[in-house]
C-alpha positions in Angstrom: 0.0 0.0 0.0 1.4 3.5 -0.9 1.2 6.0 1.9 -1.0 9.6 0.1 1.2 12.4 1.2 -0.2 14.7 4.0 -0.3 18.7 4.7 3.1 19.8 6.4 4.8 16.4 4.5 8.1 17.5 1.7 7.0 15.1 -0.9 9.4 16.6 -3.0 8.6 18.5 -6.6 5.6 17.7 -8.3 2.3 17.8 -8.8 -0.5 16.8 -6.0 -3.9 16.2 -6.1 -5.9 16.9 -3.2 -8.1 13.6 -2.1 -11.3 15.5 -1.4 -12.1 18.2 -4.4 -9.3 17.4 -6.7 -7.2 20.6 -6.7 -3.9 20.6 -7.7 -1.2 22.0 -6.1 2.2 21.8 -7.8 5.4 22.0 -5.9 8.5 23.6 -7.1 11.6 22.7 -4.5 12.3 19.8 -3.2 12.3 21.6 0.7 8.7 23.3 0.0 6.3 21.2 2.3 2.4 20.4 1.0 0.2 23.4 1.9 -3.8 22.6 3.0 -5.7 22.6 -0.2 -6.2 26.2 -1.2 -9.3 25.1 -2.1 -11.4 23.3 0.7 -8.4 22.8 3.3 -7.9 19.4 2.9 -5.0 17.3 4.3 -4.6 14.7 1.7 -3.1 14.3 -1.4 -2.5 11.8 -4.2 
C-alpha cells in the first residue's frame, strides 16, 4: 500500500492532487512542504 502524502509532508517537486475536491497543487523545490488545499483545506493528497 502506498502512503498519500499529508499537509506539512516534503513530498518533493511535483504535482498533488488533493483527495477530497481534486485541486492541484504543484510543488517547485524539493524543501517546500504540502500546503492545505487552497481550495477546501484538505490534508490529503495523491
Amino acid at each position: 500500500m502506498v502512503e498519500m502524502p499529508n499537509t506539512g509532508e516534503q513530498p518533493g517537486v511535483g504535482l498533488y492532487v488533493c483527495s477530497s475536491c481534486d485541486q492541484i497543487v504543484r510543488l517547485d523545490d524539493p524543501d517546500d512542504a504540502l500546503p492545505p488545499c487552497p481550495n477546501c483545506e484538505g490534508t490529503e493528497y495523491r
